[in-house]
C-alpha positions in Angstrom: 0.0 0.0 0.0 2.9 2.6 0.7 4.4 1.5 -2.6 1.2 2.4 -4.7 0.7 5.5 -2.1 4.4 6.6 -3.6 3.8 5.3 -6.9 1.1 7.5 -7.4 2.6 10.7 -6.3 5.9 9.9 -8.8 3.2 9.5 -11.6 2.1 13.2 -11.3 6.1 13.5 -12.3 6.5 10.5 -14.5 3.2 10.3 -16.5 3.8 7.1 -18.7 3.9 5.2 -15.0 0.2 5.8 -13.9 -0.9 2.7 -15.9 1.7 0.4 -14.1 0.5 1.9 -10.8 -2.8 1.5 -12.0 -2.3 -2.2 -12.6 -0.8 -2.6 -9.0 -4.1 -1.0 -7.6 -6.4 -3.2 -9.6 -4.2 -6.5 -8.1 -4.2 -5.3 -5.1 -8.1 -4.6 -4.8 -8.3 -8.2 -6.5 -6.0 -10.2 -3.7 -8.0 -8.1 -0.8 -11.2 -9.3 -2.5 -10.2 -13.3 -2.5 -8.7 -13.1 0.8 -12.7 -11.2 2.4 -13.7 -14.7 0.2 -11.2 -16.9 1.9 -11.8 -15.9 5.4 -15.5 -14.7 5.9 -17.4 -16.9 3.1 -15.3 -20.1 2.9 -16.9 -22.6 5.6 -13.4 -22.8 7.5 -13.7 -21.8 10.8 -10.7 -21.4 14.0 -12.0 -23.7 17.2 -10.6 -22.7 20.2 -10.8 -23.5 24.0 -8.7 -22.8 27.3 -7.9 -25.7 29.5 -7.3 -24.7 33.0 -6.8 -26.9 36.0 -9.2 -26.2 38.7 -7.3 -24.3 41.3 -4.0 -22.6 40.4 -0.6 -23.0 43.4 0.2 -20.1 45.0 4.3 -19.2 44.4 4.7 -21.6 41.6 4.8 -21.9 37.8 1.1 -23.6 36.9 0.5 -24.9 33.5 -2.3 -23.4 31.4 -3.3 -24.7 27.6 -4.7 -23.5 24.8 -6.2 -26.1 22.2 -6.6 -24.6 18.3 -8.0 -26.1 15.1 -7.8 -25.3 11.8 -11.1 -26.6 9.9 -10.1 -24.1 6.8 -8.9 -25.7 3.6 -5.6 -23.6 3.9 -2.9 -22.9 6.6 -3.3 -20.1 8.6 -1.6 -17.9 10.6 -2.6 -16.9 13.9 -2.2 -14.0 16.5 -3.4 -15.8 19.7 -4.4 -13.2 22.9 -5.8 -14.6 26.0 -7.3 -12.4 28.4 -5.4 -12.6 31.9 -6.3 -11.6 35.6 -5.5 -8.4 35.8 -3.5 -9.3 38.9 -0.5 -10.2 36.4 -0.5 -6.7 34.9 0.4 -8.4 31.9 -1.0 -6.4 28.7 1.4 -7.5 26.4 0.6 -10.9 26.2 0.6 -13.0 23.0 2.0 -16.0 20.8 1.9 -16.3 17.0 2.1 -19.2 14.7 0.6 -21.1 11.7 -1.7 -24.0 11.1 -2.3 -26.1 8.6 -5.3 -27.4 7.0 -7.0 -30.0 9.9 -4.3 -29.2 12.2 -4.7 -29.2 15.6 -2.2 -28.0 18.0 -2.0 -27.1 22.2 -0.2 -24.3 22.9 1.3 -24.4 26.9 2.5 -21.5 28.9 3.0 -20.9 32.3 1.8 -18.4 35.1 3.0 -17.7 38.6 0.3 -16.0 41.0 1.9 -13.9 43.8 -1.2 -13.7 46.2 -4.3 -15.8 47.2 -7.7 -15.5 46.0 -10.3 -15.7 42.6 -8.5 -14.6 39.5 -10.8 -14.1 36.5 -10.1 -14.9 33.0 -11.3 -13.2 30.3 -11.7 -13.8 26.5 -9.7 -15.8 24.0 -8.8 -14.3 20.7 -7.7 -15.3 17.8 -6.7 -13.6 14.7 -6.3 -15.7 11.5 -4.4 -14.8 8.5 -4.7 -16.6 4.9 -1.4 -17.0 3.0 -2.1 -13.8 1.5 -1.6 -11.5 4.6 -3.6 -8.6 4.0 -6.6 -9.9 6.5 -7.3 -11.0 9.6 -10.3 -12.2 10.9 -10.9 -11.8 14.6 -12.1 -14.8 16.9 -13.5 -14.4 20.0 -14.3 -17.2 22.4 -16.1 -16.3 25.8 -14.8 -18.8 27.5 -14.4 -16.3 30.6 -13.6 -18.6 34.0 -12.9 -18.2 37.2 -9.9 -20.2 39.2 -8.7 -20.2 43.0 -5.3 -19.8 44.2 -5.1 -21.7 46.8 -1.5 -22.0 48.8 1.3 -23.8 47.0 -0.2 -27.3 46.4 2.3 -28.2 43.7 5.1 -28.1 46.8 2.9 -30.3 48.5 3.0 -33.0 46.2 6.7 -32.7 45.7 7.7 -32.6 49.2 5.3 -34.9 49.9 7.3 -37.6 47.6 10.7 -36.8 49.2 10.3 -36.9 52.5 10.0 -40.6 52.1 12.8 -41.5 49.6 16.1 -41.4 50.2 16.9 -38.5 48.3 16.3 -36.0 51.0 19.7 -34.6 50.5 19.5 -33.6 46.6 16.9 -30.7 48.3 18.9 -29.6 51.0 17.5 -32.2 54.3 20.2 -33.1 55.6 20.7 -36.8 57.2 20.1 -36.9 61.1 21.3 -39.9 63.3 18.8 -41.3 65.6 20.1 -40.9 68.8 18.5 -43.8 71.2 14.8 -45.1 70.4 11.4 -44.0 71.7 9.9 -46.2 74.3 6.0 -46.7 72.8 6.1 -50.5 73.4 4.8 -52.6 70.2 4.6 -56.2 70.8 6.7 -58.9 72.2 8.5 -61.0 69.2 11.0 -63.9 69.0 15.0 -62.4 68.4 16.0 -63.0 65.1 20.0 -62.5 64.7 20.1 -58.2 64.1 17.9 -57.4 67.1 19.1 -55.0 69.8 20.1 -57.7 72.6 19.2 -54.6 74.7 15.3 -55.3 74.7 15.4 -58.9 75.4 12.6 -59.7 77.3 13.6 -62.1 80.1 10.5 -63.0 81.8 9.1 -64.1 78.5 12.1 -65.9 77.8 11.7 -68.0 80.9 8.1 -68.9 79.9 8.6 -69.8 76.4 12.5 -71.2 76.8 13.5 -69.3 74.0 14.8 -65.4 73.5 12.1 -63.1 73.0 12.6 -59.2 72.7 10.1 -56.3 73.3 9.6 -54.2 70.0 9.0 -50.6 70.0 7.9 -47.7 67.5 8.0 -44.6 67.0 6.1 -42.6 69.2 2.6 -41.2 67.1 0.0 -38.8 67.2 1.7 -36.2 68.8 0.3 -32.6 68.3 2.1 -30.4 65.8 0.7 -27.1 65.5 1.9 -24.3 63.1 1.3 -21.0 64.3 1.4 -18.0 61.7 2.0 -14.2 62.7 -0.3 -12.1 60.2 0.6 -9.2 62.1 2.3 -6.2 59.6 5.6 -7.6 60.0 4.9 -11.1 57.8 4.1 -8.2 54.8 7.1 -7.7 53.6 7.6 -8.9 50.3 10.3 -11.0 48.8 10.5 -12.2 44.8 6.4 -10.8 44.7 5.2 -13.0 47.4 5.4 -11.7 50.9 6.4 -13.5 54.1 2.9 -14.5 54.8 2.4 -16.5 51.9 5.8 -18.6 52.7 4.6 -19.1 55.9 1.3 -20.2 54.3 2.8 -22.7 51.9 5.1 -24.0 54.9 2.1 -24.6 56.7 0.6 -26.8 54.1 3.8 -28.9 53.3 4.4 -29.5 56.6 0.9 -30.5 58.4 1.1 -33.2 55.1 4.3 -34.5 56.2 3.3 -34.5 59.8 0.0 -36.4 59.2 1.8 -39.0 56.9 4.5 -39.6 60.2 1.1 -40.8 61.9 1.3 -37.1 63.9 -1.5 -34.7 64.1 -1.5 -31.4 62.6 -2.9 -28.0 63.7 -3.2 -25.0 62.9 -3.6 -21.0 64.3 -2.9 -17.4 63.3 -2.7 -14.6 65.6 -1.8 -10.4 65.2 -4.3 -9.2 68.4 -6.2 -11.6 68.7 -6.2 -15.7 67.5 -8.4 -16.9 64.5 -8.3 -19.3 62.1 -8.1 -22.3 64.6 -7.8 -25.7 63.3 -7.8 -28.3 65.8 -4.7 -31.1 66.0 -6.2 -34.0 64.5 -5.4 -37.2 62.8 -8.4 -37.2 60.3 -9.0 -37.8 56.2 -10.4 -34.5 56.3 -8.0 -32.5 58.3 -5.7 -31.6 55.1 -8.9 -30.1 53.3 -9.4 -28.2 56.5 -6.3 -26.8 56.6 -6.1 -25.8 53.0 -9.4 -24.0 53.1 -8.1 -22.1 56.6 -5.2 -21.3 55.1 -6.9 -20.0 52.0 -8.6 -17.1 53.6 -5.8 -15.9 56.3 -4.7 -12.5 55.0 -2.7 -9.6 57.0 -4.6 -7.1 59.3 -1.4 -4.6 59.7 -1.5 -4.7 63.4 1.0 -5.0 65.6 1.3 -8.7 67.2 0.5 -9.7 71.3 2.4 -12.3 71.9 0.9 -12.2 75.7 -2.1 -13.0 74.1 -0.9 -15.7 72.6 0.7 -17.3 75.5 -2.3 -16.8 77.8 -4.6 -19.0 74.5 -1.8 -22.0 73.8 -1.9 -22.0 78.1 -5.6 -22.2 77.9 -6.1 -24.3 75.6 -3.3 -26.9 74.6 -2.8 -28.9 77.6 -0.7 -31.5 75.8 2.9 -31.3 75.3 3.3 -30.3 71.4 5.7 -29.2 68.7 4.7 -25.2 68.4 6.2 -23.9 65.0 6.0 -20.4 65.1 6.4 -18.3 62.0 6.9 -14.5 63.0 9.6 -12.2 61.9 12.2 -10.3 64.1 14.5 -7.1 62.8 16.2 -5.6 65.9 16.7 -7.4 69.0 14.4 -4.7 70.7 11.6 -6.2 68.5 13.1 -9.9 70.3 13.8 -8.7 73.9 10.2 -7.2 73.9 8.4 -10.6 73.2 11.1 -12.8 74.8 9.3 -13.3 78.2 6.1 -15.0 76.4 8.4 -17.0 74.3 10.3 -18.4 77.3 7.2 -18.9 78.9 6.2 -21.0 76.0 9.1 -22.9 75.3 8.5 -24.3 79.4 5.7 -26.3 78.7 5.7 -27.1 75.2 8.8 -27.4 72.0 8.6 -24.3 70.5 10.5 -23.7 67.4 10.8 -19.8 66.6 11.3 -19.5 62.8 12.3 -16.1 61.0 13.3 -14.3 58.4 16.9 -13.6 56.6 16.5 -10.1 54.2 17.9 -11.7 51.2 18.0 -8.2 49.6 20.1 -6.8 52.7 22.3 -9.7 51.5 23.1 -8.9 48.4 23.1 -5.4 49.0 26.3 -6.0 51.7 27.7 -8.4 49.1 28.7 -5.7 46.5 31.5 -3.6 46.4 31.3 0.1 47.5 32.5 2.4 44.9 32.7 5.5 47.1 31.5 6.6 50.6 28.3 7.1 50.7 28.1 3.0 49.2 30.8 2.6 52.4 27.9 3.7 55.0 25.3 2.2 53.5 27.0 -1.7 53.4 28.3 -1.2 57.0 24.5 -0.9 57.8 23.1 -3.3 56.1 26.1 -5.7 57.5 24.6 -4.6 61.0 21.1 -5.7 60.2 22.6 -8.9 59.5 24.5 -9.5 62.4 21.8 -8.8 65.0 19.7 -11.1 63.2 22.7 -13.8 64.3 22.4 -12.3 67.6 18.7 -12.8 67.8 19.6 -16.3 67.0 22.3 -17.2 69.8 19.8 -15.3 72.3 16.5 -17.5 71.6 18.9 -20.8 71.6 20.6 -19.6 74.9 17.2 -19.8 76.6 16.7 -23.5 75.4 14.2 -22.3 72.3 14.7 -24.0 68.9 15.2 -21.9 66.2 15.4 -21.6 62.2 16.6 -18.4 60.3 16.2 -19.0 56.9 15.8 -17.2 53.2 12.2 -17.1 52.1 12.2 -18.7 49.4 14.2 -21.9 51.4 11.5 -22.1 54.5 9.9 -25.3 53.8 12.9 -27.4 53.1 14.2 -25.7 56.3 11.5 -26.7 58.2 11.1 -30.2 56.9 14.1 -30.9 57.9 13.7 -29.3 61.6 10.9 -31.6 62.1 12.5 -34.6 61.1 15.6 -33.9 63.4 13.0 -33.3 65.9 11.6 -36.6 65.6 14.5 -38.6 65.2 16.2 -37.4 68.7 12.7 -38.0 70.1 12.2 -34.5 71.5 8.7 -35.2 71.7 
C-alpha cells in the first residue's frame, strides 16, 4: 500500500507510470477481494478452547493450555491473545504461529500468581491470516472462568514424595542420626539374629524357653501445630510473594508431612487476637481443612500480642506439642520485647521460633562500595545482618529452637527441623 501510495505521487512527475500503478491498484483490490472470500465466506472456521486446571498454586509456575483447530482448507496464521487476571498486569501478552489445514495444535504457557484468591479470565482471541496476509479475521471465544489460588499445592506433592525416599539430601535435608529409640512399646516377638540384645525380654524368655525381645515404635500422634504471625511484620515482600504466603505454603507442606508420620496437625494465626483455629487432628479431612483455613488468612497490619498468645496456647493446649511459630524479628528490641512469652512458651511445650533472613540486605552488603556514601550504606546493612545472628544465639541460649532461613528456602528448612526433631525423640 505505501508503494502504490508513492507510486502514485511519482506518476504526477512521470506520466507514462500511472498505468503500471494503476495495474498494481487493480491486483491489489483483486488479492484483498479473494482473501474477504477466503476468510468470511469459505466454511473454514478457528476452534478454540482454554484448558485450566481447577485451582491454580500459589508461588509456583502452573500450566495453562490453549487447544486450536484449523477446519479451513488452507494454513493459517494466527495472533493468539488470552485475556489474563489483571492481577498479572500483563498487557502484552501473546504467541503467533501457523496451522495447517485439519491441524490441531495445544499451545502451553505458564503463570506464577503472587497472592491468594479468585482470579478471573477473560476472553480468548484469535486472529487468523490466509497466505495472502492482508486480513485478519478476529475470533473471540467467551470462555471467561474463574480459578482459585489456593496455597502452593504443587510443593505439597513434591515434598510430599521426598520426605520418604532417600533423596532428602538432593533438596537440601540433611541426614540426622537417631540418637536412642522411643519407648511406645509394640509387641513382644522372638530375636532373630540383628535385634538389639538390649530389649530382650527375660520373663518371656523363661516362659517360652526361647529369646524373645520387646519391639518398640515410633512414638505417634503427637500434636504439631503451626502458628502464623499475620501481624504487619509477615508483609514484607520478597520475589512478589510476601512472608505470609511462605509461611502459608510451609504450613501446608508440613501439616502433610506430619499427618503422613502418623502425627496430628494444627493449625492458628494470631496479630491481636487468635483466629483461624484448626484443631490437631489425625483425620482424612483435616488436610482439606487446613487448605481452606489457610486459603482465607490475609494480614490485618496490626501489631502482634504475643501475651495473648501465651495466655490462648496455656488455655487451651494442655498436651505437650511441637509449636512452629512463624513470626519475623528485625532488631533485638523487636526480640527482647516478646522474649518473656516465648520463654514462657518454650516451658511447657517445644517451641520452634522461625524467622526471616533479608535476602536483599544480603546482596546489597555483598557488593562492592564504589565511594563513601556506598561505604555507609554496606556497614549498615552488615549490622542488620549481624543482629539477626544475635537474635539467634539469644532464643537458643534460653533453650528455644530456632530456624533463620531465606524465604524462598523455609519449607525445606523446616522439613528438615521436624524430622531432626523426631528422630532425637524430642517429643
Amino acid at each position: 500500500m505505501t508503494l502504490l501510495i508513492a507510486g502514485f505521487l511519482c506518476a504526477f512527475i512521470f506520466e507514462n507510470l500511472i498505468g503500471v500503478f494503476e495495474l498494481l491498484f487493480y491486483l491489489v483490490v483483486l488479492l484483498l477481494v479473494v482473501d474477504i472470500i477466503l476468510l468470511f465466506l469459505s466454511k473454514g472456521v478457528i476452534e478454540g478452547e482454554r484448558q485450566l486446571p481447577d485451582k491454580l498454586s500459589n508461588g509456583d509456575e502452573n500450566p495453562i493450555q490453549i487447544k486450536l483447530t484449523n477446519r479451513y482448507l488452507f494454513k493459517v496464521t494466527l495472533n493468539l491473545i488470552d485475556e489474563l487476571p489483571f492481577q498479572f498486569q500483563k498487557r502484552d501478552f501473546g504467541l503467533k504461529s501457523t496451522l495447517l489445514s485439519g491441524e490441531q495444535k495445544f499451545y502451553n504457557y505458564t503463570l506464577r500468581p503472587t497472592e491468594r484468591g479468585v482470579y478471573s479470565f477473560g476472553s480468548l482471541n484469535v486472529f487468523a491470516s490466509s497466505p495472502i496476509g492482508l486480513l485478519a479475521r478476529k475470533y473471540c471465544y467467551n470462555t471467561a472462568q474463574e480459578v482459585p489460588v489456593y496455597p502452593s499445592y504443587l510443593q505439597l506433592r513434591k515434598y510430599d514424595l521426598i520426605a520418604f525416599t532417600n533423596r532428602l539430601f538432593e533438596y537440601g535435608l540433611k541426614k540426622i542420626r537417631r540418637i536412642g529409640h522411643t519407648m511406645e512399646f509394640e509387641q513382644i516377638k522372638e530375636y532373630v539374629q540383628g535385634d538389639d540384645i538390649r530389649n530382650i525380654n527375660w520373663k518371656a524368655t523363661a516362659k517360652r524357653n526361647q529369646l524373645m525381645v520387646n519391639q518398640y515404635q515410633d512414638e505417634k500422634s503427637q500434636p504439631i501445630y503451626s502458628i502464623i504471625d499475620k501481624g504487619r511484620v509477615m508483609k514484607m515482600p520478597f520475589e512478589a510473594l510476601s512472608l505470609l504466603d511462605y509461611a502459608i505454603n510451609a504450613t501446608l507442606v508440613i501439616s502433610n508431612i506430619a499427618l503422613k508420620k502418623n502425627d496430628k496437625a494444627g493449625m492458628f494465626a494470631f496479630s491481636n487476637t487468635i483466629e483461624n483455629r484448626v484443631v490437631a487432628e489425625r483425620r482424612s479431612s483435616q488436610m482439606n481443612l487446613i487448605l481452606e483455613t489457610l486459603y482465607n488468612l490475609n494480614t490485618n497490619f496490626v501489631e502482634s500480642d504475643f501475651s495473648r498468645l501465651y495466655v490462648d496456647i496455656k488455655r487451651n493446649l494442655n498436651q505437650r506439642s511441637l509449636l512452629l511459630l512463624y513470626t519475623n524479628f528485625e532488631t533485638m528490641d523487636a526480640l527482647n520485647r516478646q522474649l518473656p512469652y516465648l520463654q514462657a512458651i518454650a516451658r511447657q511445650h517445644l517451641l520452634v521460633v522461625i524467622f526471616f533472613e533479608n535476602t536483599e540486605l544480603l546482596d546489597f552488603a555483598t557488593k562492592k562500595a564504589q565511594n563513601t556514601q556506598q561505604i555507609f550504606e554496606r556497614t549498615i546493612a552488615e549490622k542488620f545482618i549481624f543482629e539477626k545472628k544475635l537474635i539467634v544465639n539469644e532464643l537458643r541460649k534460653f533453650g528455644v529452637q530456632t530456624i533463620l532461613t531465606k524465604p524462598e528456602d523455609l519449607t525445606i528448612n523446616t522439613i528438615n527441623k521436624y524430622l531432626e526433631i523426631k528422630a532425637r525423640g524430642l517429643i
